[in-house]
MOPAC internal coordinates of N, CA, C and O (Angstrom, degrees):
PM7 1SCF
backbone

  N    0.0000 0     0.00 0     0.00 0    0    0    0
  C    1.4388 1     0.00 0     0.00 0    1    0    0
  C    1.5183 1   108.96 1     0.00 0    2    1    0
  O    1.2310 1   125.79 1   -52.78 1    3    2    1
  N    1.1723 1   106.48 1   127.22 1    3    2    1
  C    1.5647 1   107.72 1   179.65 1    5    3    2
  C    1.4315 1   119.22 1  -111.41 1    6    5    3
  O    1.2310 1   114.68 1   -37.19 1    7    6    5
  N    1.5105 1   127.69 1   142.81 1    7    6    5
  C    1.6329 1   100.02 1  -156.20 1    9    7    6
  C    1.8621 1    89.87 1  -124.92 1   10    9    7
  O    1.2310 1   118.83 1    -1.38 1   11   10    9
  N    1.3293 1   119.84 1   178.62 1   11   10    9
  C    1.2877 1   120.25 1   169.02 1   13   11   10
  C    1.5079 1   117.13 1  -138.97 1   14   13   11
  O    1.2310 1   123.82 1   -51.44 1   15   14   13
  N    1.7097 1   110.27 1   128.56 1   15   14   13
  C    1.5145 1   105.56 1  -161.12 1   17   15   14
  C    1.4861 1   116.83 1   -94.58 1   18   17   15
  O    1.2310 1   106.87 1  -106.73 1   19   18   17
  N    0.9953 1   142.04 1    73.27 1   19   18   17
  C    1.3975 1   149.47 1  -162.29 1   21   19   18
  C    1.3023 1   104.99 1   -50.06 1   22   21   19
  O    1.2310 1   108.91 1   -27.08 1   23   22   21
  N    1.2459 1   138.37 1   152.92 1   23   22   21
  C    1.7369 1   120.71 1  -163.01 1   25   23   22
  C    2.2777 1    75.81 1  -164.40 1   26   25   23
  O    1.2310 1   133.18 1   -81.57 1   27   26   25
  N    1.2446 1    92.13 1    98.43 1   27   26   25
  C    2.0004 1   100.64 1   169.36 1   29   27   26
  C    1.6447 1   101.95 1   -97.58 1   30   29   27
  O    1.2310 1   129.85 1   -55.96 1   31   30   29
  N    1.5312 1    98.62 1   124.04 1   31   30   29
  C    1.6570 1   104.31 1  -174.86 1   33   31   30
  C    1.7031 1    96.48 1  -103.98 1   34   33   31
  O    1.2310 1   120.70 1   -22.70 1   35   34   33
  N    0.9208 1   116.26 1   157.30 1   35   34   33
  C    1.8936 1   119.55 1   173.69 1   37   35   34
  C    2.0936 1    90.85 1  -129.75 1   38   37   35
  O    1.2310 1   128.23 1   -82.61 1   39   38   37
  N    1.1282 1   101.75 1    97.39 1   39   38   37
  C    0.9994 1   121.18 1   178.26 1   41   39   38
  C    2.1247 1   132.41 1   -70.58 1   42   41   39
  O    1.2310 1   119.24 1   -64.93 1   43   42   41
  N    0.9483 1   119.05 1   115.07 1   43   42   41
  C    1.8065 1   108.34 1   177.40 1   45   43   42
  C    1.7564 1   106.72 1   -39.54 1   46   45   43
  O    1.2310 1   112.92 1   -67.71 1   47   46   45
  N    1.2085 1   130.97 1   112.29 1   47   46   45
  C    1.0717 1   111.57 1   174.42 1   49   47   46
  C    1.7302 1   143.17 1   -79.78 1   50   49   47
  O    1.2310 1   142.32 1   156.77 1   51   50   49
  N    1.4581 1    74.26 1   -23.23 1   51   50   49
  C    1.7851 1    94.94 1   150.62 1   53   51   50
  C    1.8302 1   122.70 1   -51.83 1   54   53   51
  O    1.2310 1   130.08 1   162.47 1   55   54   53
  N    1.6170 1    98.16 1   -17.53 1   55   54   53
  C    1.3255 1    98.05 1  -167.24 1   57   55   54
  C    1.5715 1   104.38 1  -107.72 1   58   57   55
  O    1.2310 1   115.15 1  -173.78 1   59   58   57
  N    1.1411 1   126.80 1     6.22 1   59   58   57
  C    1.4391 1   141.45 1  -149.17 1   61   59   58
  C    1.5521 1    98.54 1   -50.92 1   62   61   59
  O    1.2310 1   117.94 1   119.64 1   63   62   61
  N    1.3353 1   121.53 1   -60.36 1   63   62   61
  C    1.1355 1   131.13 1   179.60 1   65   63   62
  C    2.0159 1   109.81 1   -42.13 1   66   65   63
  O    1.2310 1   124.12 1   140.89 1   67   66   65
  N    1.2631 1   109.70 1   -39.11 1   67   66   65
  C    1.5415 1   105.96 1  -162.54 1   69   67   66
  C    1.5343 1   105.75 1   -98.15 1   70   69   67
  O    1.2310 1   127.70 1  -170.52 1   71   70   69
  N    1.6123 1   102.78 1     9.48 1   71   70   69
  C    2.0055 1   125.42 1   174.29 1   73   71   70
  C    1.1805 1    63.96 1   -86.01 1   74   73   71
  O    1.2310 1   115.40 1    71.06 1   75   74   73
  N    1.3434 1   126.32 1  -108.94 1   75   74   73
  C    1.4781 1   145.72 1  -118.64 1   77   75   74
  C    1.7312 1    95.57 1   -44.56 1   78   77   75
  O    1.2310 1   111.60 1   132.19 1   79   78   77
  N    1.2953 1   133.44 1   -47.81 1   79   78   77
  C    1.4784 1   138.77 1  -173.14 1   81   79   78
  C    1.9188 1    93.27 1   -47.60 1   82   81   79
  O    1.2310 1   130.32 1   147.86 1   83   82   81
  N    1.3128 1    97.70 1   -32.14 1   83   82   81
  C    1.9249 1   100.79 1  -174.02 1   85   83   82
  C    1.1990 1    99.61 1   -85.96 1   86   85   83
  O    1.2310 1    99.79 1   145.70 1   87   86   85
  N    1.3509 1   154.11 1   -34.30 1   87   86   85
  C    1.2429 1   140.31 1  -115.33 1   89   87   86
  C    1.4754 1   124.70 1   154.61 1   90   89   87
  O    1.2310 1    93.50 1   -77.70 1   91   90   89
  N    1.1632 1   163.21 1   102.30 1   91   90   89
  C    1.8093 1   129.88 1  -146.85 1   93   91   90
  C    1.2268 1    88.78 1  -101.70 1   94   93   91
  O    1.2310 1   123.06 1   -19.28 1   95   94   93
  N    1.4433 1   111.75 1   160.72 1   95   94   93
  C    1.4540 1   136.60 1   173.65 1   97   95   94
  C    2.0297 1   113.44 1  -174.39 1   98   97   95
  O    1.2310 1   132.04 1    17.07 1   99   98   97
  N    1.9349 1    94.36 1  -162.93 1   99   98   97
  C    1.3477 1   123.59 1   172.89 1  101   99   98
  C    1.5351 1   108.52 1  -102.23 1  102  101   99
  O    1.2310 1   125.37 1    70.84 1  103  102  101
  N    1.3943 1   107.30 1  -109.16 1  103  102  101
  C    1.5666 1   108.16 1   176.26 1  105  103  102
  C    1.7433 1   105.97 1  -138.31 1  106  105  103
  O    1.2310 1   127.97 1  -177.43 1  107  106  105
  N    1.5883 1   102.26 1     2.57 1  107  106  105
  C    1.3899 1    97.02 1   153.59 1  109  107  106
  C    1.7479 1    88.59 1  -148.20 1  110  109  107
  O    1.2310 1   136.53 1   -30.93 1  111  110  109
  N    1.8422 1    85.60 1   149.07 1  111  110  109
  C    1.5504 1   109.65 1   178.74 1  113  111  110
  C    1.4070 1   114.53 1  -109.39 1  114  113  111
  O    1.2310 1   113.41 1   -30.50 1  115  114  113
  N    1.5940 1   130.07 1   149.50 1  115  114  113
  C    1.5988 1   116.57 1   149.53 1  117  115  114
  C    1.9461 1   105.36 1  -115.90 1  118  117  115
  O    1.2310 1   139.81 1   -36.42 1  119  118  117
  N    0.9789 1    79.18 1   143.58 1  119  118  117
  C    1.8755 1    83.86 1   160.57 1  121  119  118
  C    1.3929 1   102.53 1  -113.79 1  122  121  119
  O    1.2310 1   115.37 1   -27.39 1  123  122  121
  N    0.9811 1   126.38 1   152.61 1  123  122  121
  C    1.5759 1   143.76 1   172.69 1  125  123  122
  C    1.6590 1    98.82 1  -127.00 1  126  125  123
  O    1.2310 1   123.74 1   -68.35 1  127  126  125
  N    0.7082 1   110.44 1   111.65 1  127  126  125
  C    1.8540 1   119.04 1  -171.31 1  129  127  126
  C    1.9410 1    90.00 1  -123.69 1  130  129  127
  O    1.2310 1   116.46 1   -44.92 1  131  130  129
  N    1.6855 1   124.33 1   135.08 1  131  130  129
  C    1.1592 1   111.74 1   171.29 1  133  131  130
  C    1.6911 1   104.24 1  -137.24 1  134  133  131
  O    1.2310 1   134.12 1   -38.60 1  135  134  133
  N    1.6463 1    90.31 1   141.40 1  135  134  133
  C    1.5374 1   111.15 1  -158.51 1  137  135  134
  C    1.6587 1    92.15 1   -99.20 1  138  137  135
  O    1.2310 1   122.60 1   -30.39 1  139  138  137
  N    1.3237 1   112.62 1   149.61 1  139  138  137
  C    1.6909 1   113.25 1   158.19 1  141  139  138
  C    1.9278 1   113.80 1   -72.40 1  142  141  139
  O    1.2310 1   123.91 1   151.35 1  143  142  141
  N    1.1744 1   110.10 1   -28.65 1  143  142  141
  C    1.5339 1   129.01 1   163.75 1  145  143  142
  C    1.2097 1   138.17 1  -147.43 1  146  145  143
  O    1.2310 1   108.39 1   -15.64 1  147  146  145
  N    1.2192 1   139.31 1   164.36 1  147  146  145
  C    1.3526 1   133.68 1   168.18 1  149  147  146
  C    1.6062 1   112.22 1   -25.72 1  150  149  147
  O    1.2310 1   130.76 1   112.88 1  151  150  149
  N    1.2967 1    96.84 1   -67.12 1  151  150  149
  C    1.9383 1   136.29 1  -166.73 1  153  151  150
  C    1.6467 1    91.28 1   -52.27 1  154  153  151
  O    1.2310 1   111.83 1   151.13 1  155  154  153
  N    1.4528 1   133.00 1   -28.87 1  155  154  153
  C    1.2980 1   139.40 1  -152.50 1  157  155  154
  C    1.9116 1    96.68 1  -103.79 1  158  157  155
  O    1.2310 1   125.69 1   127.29 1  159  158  157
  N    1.4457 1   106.67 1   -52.71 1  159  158  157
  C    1.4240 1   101.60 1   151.03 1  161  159  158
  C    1.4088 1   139.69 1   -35.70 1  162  161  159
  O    1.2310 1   122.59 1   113.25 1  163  162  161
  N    1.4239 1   112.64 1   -66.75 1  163  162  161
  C    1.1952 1   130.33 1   162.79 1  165  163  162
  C    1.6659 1   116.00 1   -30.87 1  166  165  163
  O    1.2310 1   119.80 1   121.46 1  167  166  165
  N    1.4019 1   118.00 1   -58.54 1  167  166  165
  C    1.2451 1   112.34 1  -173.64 1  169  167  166
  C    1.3017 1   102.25 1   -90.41 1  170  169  167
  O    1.2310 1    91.10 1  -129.35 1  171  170  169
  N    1.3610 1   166.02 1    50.65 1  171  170  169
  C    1.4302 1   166.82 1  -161.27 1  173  171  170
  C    2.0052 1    87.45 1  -164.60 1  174  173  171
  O    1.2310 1   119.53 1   141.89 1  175  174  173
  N    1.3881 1   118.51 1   -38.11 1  175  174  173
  C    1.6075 1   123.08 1   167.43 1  177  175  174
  C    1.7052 1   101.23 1   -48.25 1  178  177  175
  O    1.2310 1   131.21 1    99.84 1  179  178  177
  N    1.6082 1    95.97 1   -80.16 1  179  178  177
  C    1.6397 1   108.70 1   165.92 1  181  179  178
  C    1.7695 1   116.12 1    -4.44 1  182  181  179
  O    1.2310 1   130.92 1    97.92 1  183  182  181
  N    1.5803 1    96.53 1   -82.08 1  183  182  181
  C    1.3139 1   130.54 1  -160.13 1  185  183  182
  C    1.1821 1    91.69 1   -51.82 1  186  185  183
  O    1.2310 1   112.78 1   126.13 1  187  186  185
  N    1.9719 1   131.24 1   -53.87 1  187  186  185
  C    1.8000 1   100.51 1  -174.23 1  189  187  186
  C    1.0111 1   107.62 1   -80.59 1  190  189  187
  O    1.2310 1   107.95 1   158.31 1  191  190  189
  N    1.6226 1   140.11 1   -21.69 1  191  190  189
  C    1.3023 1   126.08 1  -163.53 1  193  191  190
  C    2.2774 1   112.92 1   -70.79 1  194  193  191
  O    1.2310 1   142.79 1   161.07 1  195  194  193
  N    1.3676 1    73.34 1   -18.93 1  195  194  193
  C    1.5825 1    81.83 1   169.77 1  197  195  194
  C    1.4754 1   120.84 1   -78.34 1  198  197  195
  O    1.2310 1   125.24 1   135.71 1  199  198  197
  N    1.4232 1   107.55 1   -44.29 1  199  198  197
  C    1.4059 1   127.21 1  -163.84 1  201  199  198
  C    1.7012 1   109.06 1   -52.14 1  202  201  199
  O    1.2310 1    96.53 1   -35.57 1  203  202  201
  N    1.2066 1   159.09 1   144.43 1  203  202  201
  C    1.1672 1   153.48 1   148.73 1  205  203  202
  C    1.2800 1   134.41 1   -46.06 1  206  205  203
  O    1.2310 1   122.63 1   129.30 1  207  206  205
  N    1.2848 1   112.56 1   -50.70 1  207  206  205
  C    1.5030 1   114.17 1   139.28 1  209  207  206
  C    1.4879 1   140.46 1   -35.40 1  210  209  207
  O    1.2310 1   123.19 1   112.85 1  211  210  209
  N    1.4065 1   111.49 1   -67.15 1  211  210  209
  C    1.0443 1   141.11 1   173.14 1  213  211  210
  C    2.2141 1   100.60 1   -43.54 1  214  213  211
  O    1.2310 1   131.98 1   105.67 1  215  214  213
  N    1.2629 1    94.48 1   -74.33 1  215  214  213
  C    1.2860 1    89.77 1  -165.35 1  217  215  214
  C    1.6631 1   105.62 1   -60.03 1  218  217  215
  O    1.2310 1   119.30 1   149.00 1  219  218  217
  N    1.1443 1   118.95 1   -31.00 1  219  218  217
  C    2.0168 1   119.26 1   176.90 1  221  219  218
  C    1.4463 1    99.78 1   -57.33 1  222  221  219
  O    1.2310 1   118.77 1   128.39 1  223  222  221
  N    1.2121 1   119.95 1   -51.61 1  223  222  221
  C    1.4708 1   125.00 1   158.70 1  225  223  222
  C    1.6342 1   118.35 1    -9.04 1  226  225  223
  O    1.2310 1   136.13 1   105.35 1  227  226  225
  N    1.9877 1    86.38 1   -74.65 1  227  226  225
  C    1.9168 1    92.71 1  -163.11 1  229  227  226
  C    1.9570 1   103.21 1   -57.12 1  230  229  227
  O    1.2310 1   141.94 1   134.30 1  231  230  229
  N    1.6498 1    75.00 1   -45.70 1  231  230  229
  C    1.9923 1    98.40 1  -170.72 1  233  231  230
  C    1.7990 1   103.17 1   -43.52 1  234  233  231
  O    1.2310 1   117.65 1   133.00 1  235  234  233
  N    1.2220 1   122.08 1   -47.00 1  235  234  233
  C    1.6949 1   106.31 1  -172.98 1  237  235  234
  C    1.4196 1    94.56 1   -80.21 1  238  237  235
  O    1.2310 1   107.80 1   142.52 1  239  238  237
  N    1.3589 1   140.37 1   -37.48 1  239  238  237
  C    1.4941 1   129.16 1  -171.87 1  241  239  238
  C    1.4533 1    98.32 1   -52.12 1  242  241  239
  O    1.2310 1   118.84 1   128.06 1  243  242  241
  N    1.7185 1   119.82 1   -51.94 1  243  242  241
  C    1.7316 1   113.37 1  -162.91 1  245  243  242
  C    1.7704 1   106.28 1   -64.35 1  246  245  243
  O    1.2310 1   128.73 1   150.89 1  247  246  245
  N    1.7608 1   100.80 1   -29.11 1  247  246  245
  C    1.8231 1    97.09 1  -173.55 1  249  247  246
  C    1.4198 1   116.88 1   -81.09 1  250  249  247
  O    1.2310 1   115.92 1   161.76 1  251  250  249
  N    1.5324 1   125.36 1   -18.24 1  251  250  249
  C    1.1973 1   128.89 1  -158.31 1  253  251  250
  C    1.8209 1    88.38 1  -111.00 1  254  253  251
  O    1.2310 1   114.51 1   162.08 1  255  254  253
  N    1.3252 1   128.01 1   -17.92 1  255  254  253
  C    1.4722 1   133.85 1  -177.51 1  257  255  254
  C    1.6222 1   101.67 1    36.31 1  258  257  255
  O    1.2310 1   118.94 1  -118.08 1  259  258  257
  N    1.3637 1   119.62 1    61.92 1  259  258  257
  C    1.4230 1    98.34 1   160.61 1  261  259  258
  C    1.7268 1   108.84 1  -109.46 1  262  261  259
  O    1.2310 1   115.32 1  -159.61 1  263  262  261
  N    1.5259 1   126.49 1    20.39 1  263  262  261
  C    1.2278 1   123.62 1   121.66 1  265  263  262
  C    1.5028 1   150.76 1   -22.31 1  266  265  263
  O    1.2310 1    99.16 1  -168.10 1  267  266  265
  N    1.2030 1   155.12 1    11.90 1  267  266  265
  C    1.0442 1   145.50 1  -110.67 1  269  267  266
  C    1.6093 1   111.42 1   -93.78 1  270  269  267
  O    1.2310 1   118.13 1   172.13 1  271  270  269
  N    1.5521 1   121.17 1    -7.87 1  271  270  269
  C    1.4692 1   133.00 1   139.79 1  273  271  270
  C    1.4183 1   121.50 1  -159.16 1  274  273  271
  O    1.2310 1   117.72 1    -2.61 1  275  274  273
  N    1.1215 1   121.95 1   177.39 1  275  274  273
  C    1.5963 1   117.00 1  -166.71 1  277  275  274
  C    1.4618 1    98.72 1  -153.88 1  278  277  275
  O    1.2310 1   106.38 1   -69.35 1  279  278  277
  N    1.4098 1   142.92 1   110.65 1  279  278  277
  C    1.2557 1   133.81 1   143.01 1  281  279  278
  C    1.5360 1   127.47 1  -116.83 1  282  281  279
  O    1.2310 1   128.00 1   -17.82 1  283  282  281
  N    1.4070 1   102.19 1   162.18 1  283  282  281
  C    1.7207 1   103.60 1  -161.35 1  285  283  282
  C    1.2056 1   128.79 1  -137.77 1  286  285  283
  O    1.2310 1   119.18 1   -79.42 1  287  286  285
  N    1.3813 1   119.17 1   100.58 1  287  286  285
  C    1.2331 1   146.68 1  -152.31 1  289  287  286
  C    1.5722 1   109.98 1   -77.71 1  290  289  287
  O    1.2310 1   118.01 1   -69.64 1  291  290  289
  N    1.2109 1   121.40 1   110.36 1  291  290  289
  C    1.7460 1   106.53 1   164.97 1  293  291  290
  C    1.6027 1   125.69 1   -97.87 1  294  293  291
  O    1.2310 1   119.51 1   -58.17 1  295  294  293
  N    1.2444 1   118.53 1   121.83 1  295  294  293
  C    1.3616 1   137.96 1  -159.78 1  297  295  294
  C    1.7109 1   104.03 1   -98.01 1  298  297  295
  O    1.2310 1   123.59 1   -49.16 1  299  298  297
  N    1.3494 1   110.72 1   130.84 1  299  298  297
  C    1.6662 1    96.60 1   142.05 1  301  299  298
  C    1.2988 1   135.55 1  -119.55 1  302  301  299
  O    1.2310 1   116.93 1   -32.32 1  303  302  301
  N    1.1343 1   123.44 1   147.68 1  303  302  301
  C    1.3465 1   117.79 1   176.38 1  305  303  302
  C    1.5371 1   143.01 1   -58.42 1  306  305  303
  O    1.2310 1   120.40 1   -86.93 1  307  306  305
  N    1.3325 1   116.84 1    93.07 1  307  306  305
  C    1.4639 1   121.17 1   164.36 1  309  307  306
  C    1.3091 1   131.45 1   -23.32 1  310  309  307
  O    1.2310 1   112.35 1   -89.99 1  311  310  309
  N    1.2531 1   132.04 1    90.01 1  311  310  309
  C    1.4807 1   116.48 1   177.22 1  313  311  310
  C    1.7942 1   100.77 1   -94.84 1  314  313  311
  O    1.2310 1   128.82 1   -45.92 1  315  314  313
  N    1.4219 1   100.62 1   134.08 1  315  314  313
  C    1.2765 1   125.13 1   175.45 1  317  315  314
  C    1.4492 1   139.65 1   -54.53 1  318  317  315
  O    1.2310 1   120.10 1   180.00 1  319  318  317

């Protein structure tokens, strides 16, 4: 079973420009990111918080806060 984590950001829109450096968008974003499992999520979580990139990443989104919420939905896929 493979699942997909939908992650809807509500973005500062004043800040739009310093989203897009994270991610491109409007003033709300989705990512659809798809995992082979939960367990497969989990470690790809791991993997940026380790990564150097990745974590300078989270670190200017929390200092520059043009986030203004984030929740994250797990989906599975319908086959037809």
């Amino acid at each position: 079973m493979s699942i997909v984590c939908c992650i809807r950001y509500v973005i500062d829109p004043f800040q739009a420009a310093a989203f897009e450096a994270y991610a491109r968008t409007n003033n709300i974003a989705l990512a659809l990111l798809r995992f082979d499992s939960l367990a497969a999520y989990e470690a790809y979580r791991a993997r940026i918080r380790a990564d150097d990139a990745g974590s300078a990443n989270f670190r200017d989104a929390q200092e520059k806060r043009f986030i203004l919420s984030e929740e994250r939905t797990f989906l599975r896929t319908v086959e037809a």
